[in-house]
KOLVEXZA-638229 format. One record per residue: residue number from 1; residue in three letters; y negated, x negated, z of N, C-alpha, C in turn. Coordinates in Angstrom, 2 decimals. Last residue first. Layout:
residues N
+-----+---------+---------+---------+---------+---------+---------+---------+---------+---------+---------+
! num ! residuo !  nnorth !   neast !     nup ! canorth !  caeast !    caup !  cnorth !   ceast !     cup !
+-----+---------+---------+---------+---------+---------+---------+---------+---------+---------+---------+
! NUM !     ALA !       Y !       X !       Z !       Y !       X !       Z !       Y !       X !       Z !
...
+-----+---------+---------+---------+---------+---------+---------+---------+---------+---------+---------+
***
This chain:
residues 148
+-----+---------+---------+---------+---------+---------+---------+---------+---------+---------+---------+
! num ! residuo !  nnorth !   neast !     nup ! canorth !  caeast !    caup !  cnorth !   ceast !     cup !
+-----+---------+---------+---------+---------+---------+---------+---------+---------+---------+---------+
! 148 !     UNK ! -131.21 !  -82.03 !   86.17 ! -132.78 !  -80.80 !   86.48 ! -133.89 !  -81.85 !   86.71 !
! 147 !     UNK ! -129.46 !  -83.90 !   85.10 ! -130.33 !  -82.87 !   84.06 ! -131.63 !  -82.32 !   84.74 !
! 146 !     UNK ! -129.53 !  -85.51 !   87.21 ! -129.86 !  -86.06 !   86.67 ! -130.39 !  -84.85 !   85.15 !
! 145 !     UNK ! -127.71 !  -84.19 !   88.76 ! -128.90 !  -84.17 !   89.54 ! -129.83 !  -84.68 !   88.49 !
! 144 !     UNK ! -125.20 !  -83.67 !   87.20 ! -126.12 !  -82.31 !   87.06 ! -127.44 !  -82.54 !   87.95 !
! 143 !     UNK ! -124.46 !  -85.96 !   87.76 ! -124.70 !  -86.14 !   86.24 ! -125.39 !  -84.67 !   86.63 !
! 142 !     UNK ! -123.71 !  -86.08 !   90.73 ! -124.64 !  -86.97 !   90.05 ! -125.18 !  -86.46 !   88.53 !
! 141 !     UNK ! -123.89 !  -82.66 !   92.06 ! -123.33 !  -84.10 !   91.68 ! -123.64 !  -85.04 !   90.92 !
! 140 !     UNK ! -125.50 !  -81.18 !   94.61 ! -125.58 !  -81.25 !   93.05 ! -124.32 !  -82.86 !   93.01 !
! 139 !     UNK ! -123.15 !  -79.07 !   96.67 ! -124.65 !  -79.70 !   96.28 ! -124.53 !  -80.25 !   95.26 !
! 138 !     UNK ! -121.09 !  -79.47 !   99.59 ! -121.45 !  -78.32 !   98.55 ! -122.62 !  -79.08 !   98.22 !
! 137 !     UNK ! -118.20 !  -80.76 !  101.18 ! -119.05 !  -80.97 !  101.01 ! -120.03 !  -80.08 !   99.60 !
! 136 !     UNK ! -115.11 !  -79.20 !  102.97 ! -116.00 !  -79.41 !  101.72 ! -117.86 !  -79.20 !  101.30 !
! 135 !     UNK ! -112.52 !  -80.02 !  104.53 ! -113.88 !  -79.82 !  104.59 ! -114.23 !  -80.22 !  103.12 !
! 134 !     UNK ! -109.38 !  -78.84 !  105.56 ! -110.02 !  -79.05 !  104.13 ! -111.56 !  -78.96 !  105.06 !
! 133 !     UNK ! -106.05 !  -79.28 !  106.73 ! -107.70 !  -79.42 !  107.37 ! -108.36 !  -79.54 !  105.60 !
! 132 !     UNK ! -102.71 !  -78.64 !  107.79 ! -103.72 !  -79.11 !  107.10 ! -105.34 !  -78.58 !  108.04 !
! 131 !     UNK ! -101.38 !  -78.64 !  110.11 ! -100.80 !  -79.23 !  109.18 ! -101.68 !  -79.38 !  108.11 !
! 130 !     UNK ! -101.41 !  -79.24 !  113.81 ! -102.51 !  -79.66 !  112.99 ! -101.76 !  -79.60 !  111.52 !
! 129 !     UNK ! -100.41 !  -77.62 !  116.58 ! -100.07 !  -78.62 !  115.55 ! -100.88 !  -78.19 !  114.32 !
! 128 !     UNK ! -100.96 !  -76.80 !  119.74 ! -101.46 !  -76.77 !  118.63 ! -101.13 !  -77.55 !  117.89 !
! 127 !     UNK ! -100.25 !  -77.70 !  122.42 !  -99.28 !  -76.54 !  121.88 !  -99.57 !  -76.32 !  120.68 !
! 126 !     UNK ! -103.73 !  -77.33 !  123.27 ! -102.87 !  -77.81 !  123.81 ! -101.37 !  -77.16 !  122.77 !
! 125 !     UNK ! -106.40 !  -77.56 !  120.80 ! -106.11 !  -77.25 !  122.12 ! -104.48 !  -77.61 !  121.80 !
! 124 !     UNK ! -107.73 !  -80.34 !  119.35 ! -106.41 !  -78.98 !  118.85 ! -106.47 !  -78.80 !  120.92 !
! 123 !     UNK ! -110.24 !  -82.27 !  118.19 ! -109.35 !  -81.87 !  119.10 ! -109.04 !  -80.35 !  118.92 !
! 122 !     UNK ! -110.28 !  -83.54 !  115.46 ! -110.80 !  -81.91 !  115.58 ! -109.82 !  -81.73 !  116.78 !
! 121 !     UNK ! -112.58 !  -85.94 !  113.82 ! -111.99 !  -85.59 !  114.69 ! -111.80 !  -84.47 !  115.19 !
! 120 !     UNK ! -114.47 !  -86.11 !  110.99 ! -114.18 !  -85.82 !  111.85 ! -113.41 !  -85.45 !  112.59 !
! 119 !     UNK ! -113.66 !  -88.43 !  108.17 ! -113.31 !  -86.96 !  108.34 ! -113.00 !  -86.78 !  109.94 !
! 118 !     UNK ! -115.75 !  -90.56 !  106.54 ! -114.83 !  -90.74 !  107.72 ! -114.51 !  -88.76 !  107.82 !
! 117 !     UNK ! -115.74 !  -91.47 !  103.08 ! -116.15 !  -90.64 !  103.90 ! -115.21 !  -90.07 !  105.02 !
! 116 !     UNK ! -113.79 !  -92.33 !  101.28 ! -114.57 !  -93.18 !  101.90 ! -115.01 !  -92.32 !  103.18 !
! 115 !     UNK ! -112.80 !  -90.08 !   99.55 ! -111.97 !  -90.46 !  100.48 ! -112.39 !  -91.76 !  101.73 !
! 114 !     UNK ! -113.46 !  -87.72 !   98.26 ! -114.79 !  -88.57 !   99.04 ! -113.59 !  -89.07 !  100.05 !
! 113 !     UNK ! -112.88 !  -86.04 !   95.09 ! -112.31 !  -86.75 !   96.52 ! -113.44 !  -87.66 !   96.86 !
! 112 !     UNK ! -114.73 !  -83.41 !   93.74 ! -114.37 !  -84.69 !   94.10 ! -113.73 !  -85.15 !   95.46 !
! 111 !     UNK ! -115.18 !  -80.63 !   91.67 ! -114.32 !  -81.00 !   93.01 ! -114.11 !  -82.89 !   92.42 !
! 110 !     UNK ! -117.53 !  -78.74 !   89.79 ! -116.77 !  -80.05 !   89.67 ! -115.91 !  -80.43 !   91.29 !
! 109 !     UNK ! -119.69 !  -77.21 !   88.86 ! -117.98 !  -76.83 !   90.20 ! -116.95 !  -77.95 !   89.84 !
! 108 !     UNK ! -122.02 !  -77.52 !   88.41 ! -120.57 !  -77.49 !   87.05 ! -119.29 !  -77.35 !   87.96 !
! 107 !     UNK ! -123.39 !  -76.56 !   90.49 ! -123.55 !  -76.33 !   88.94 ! -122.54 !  -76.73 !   88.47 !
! 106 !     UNK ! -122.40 !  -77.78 !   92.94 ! -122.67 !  -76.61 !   92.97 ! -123.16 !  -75.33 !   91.33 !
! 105 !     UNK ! -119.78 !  -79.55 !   93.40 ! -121.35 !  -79.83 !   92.79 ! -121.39 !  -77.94 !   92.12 !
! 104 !     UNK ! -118.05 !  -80.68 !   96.07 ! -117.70 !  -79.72 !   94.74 ! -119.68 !  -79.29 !   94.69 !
! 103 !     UNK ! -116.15 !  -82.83 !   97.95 ! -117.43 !  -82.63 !   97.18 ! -117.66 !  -81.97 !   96.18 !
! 102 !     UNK ! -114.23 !  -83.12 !  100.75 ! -113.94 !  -82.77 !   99.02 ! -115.61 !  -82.46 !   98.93 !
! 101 !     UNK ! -112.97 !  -85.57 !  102.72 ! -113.78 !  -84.74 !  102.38 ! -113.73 !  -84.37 !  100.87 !
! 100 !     UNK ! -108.96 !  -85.23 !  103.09 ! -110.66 !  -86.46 !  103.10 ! -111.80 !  -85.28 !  103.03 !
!  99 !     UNK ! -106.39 !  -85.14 !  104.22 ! -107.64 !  -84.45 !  104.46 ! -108.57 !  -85.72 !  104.56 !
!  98 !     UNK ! -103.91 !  -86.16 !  102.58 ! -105.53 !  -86.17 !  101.47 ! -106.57 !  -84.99 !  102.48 !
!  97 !     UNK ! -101.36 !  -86.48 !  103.06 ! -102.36 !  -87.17 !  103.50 ! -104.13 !  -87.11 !  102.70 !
!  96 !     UNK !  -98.82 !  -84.75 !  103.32 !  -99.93 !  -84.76 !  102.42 ! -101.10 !  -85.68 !  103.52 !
!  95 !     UNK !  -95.65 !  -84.51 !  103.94 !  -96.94 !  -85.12 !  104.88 !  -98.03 !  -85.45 !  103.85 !
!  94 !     UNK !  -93.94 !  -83.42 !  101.78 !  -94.05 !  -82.59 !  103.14 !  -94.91 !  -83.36 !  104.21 !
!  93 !     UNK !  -93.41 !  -86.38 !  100.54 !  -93.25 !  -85.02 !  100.15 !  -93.46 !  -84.50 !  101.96 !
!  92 !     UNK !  -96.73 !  -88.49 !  101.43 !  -95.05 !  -88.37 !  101.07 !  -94.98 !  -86.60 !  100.84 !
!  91 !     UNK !  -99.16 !  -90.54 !  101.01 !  -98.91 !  -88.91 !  100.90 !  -97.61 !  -89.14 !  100.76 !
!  90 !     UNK ! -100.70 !  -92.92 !  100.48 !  -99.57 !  -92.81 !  102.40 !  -99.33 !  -91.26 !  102.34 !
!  89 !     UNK ! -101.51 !  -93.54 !   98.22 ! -100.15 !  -93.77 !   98.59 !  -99.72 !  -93.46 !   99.43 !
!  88 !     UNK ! -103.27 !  -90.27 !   97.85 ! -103.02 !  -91.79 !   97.71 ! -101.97 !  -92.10 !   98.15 !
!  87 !     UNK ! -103.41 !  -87.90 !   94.68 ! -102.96 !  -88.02 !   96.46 ! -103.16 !  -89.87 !   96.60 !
!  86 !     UNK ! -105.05 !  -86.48 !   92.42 ! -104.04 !  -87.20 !   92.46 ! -103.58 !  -87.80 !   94.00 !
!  85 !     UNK ! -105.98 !  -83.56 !   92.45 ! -106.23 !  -84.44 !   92.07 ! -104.80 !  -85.35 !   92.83 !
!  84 !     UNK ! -106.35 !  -80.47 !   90.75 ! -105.51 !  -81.11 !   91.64 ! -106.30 !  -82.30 !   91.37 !
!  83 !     UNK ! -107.74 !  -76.65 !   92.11 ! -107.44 !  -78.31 !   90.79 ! -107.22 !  -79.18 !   91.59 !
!  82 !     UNK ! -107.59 !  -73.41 !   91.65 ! -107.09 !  -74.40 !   92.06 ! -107.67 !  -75.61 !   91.15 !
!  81 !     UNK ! -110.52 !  -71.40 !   92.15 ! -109.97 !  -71.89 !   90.86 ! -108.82 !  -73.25 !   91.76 !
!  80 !     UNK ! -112.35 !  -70.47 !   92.97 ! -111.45 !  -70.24 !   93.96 ! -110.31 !  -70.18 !   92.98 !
!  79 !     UNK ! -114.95 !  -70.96 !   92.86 ! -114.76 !  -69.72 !   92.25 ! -113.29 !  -69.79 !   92.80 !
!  78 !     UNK ! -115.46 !  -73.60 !   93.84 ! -116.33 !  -72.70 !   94.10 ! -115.78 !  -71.18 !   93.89 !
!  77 !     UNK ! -111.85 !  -74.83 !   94.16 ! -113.17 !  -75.04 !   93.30 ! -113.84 !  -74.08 !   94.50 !
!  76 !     UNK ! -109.37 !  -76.26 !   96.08 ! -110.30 !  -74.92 !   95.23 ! -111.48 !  -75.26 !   95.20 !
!  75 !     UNK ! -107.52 !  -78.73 !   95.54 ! -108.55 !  -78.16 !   96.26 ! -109.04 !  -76.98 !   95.28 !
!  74 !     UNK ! -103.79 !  -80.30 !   96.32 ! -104.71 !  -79.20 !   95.39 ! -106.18 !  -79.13 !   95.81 !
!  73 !     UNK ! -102.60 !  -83.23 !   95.53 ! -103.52 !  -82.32 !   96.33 ! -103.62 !  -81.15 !   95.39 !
!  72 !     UNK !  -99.82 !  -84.98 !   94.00 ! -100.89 !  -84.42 !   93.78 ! -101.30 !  -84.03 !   94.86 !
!  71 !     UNK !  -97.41 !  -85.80 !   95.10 !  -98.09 !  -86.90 !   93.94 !  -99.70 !  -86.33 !   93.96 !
!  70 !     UNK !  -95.78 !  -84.37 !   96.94 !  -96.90 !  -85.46 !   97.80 !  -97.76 !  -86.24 !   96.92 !
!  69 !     UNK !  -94.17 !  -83.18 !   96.10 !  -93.69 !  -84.49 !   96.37 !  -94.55 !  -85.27 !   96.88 !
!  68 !     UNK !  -95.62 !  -80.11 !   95.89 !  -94.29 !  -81.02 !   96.64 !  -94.13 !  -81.91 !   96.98 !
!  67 !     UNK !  -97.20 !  -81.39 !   93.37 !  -97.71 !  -81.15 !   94.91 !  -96.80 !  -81.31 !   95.56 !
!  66 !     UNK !  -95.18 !  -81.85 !   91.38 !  -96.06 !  -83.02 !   91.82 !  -96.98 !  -82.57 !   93.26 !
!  65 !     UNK !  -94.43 !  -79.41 !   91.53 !  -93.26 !  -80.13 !   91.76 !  -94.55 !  -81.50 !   92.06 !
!  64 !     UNK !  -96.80 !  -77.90 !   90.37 !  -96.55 !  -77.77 !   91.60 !  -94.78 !  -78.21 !   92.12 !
!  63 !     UNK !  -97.16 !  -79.73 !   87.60 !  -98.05 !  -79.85 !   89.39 !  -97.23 !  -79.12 !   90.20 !
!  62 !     UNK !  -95.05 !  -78.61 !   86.59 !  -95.14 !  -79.75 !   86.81 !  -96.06 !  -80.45 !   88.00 !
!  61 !     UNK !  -95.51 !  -75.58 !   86.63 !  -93.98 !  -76.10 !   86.99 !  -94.30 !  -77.81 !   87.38 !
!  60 !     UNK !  -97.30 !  -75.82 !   85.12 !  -97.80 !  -75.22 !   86.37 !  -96.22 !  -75.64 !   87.35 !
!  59 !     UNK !  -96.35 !  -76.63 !   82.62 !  -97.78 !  -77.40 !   83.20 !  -97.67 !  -76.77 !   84.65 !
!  58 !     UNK !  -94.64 !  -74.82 !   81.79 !  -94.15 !  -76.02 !   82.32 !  -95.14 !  -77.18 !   83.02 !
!  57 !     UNK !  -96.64 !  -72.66 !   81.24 !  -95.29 !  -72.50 !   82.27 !  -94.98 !  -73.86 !   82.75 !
!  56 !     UNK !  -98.04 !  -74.26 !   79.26 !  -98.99 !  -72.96 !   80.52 !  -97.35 !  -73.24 !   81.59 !
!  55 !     UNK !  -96.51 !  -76.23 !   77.58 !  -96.88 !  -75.12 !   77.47 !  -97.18 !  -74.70 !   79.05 !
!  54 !     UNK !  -97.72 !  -79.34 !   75.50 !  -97.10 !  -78.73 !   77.12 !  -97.35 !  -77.19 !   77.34 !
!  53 !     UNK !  -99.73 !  -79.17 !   73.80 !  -98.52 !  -80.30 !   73.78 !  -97.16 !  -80.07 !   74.68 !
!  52 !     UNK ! -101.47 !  -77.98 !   72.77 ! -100.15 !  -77.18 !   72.50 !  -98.77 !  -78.50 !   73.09 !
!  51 !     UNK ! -103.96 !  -79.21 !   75.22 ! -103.37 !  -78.25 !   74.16 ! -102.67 !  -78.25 !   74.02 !
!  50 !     UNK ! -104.50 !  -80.80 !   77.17 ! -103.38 !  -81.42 !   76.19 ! -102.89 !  -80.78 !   75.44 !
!  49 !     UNK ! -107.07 !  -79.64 !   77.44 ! -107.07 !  -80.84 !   77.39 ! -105.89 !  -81.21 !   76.38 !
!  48 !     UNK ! -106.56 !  -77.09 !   77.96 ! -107.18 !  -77.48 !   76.46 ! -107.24 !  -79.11 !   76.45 !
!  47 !     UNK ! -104.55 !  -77.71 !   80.29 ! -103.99 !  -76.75 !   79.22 ! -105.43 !  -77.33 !   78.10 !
!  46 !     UNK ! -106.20 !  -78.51 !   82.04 ! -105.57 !  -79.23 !   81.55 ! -104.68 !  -79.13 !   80.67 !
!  45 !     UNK ! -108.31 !  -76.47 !   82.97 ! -108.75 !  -77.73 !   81.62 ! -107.87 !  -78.69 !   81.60 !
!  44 !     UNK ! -106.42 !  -74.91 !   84.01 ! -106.56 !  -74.47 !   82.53 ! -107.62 !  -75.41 !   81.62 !
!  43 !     UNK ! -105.81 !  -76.74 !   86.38 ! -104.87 !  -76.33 !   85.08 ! -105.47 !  -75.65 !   83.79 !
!  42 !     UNK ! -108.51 !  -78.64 !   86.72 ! -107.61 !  -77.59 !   87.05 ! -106.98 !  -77.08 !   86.08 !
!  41 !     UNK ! -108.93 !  -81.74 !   88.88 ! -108.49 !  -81.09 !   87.51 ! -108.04 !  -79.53 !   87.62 !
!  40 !     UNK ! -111.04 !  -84.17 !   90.47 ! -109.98 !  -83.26 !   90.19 ! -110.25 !  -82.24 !   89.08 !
!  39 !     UNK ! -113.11 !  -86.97 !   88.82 ! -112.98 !  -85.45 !   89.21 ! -111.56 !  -84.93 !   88.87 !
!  38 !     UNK ! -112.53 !  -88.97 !   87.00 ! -113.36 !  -88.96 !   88.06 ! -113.49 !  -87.74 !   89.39 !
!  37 !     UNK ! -109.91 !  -88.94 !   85.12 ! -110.71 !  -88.12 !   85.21 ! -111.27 !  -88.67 !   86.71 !
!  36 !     UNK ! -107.23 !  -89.72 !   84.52 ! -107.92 !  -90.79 !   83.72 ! -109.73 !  -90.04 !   84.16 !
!  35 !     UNK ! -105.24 !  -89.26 !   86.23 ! -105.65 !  -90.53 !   86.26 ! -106.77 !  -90.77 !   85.74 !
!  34 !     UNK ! -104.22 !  -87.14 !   84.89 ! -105.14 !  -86.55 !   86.53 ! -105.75 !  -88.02 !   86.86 !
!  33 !     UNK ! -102.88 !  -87.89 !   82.36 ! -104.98 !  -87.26 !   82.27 ! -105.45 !  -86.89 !   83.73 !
!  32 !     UNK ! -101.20 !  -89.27 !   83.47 ! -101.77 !  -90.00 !   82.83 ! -103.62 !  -89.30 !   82.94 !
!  31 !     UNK !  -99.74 !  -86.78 !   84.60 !  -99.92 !  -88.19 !   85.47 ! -100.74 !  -89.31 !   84.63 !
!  30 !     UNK !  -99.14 !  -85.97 !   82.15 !  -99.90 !  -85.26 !   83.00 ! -100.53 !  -85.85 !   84.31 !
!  29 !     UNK !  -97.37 !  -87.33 !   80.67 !  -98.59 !  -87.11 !   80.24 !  -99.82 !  -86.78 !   81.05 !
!  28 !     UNK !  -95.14 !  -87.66 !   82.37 !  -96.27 !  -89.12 !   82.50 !  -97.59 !  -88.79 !   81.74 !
!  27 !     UNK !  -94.49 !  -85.22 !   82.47 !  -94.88 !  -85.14 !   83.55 !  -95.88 !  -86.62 !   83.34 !
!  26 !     UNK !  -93.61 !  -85.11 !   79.11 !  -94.97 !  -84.07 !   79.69 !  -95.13 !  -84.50 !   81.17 !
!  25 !     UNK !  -91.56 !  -87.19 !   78.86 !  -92.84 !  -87.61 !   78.78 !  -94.01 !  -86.51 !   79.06 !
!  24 !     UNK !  -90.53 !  -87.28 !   82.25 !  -90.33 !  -86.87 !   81.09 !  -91.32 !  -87.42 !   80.24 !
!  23 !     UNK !  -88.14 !  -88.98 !   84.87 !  -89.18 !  -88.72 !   84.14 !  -88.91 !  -88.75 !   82.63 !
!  22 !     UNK !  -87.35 !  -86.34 !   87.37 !  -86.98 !  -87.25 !   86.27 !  -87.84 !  -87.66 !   85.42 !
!  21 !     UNK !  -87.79 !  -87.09 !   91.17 !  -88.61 !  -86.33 !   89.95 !  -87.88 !  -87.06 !   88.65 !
!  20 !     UNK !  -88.11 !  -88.63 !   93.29 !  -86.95 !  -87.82 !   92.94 !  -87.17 !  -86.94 !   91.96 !
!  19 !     UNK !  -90.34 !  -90.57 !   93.94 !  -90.43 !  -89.06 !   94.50 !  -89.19 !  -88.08 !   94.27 !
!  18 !     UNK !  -89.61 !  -92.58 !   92.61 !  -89.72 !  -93.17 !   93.84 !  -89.46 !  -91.60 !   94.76 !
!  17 !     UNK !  -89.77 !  -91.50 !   89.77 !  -88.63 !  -92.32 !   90.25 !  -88.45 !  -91.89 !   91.58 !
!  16 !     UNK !  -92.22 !  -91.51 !   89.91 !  -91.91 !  -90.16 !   89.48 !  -89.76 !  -90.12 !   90.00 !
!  15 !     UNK !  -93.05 !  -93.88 !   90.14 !  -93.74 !  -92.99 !   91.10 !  -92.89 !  -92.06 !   90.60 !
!  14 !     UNK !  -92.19 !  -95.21 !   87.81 !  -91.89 !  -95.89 !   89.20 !  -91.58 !  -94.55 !   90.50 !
!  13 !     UNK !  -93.37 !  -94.31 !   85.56 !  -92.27 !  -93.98 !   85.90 !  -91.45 !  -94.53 !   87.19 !
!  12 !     UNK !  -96.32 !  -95.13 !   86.53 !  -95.92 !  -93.63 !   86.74 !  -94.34 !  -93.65 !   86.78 !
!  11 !     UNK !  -95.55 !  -98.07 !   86.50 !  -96.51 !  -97.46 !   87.83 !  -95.98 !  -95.74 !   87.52 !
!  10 !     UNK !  -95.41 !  -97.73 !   83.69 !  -94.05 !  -98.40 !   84.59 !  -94.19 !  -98.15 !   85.95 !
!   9 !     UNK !  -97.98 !  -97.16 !   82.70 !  -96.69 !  -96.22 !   82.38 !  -95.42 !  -97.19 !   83.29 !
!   8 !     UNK !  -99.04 !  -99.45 !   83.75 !  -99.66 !  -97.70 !   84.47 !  -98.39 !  -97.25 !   83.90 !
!   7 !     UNK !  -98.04 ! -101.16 !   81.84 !  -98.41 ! -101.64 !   83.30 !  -97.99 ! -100.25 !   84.16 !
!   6 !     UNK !  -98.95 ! -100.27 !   79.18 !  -97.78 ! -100.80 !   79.63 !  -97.50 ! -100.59 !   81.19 !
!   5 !     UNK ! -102.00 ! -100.01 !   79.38 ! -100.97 !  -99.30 !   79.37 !  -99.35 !  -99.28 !   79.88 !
!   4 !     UNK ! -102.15 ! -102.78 !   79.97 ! -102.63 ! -102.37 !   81.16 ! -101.76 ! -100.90 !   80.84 !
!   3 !     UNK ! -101.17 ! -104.10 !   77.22 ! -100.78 ! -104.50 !   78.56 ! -101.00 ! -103.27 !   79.59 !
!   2 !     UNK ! -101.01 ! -101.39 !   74.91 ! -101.92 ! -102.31 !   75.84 ! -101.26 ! -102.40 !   76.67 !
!   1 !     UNK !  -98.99 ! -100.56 !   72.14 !  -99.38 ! -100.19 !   73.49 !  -99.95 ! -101.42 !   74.19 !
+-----+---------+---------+---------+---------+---------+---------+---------+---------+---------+---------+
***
């Protein structure tokens, strides 16, 4: 195993620690491939991804204990497909911090975090509490601007 491996697997069992989660090796697997992808994920390319390794039940058991805890986001695709991507550090369980902008490329329905990108201000009338906000950016994404 590589230093930097080394490193990230002591970073996940830290994080899985830190959230009250035990760690297994299917949750560091799964915390390993939402890491290793440019683009959020959705369960059924993370079912052929790690094929027979993790079964459909315990994959969906595992994100949605990693949403809980604030490890993951969800966003819906185009087709209204969940996929997660991974949250940043100021997400705790029950304060999700990931209203960034989401970027989903209108040919391969790819969902990206655009966490650079400032996310407008939405005065709440009065008595109004704010618990989530999704904006999503629609249009080609780099590698499908580059086929047409």
């Amino acid at each position: 195993m590589t230093e930097q491996k080394k490193e990230k697997s002591r970073d996940f069992n830290q994080l899985l620690r830190d959230n009250g989660l035990k760690v297994t090796p299917h949750r560091l697997r799964v915390l390993d491939e939402l890491t290793h992808k440019n683009a959020a994920v959705s369960q059924p390319d993370l079912e052929k991804t790690i094929g027979a390794e993790i079964d459909r039940v315990t994959l969906y058991r595992i994100l949605s204990s990693f949403e809980d805890q604030g490890i993951v986001h969800k966003i819906f695709d185009l087709q209204g497909t969940a996929t997660y991507a991974i949250c940043n550090s100021d997400c705790r369980k029950d304060h999700h911090q990931d209203q960034h902008v989401h970027f989903i490329c209108s040919v391969c329905n790819s969902v990206y975090c655009l966490d650079e990108v400032p996310f407008p201000y939405i005065p709440l009338p009065k008595n109004f509490t704010l618990h989530a906000l999704a904006l999503n950016a629609v249009g080609l994404c780099e590698n499908c601007q580059k086929e047409e």
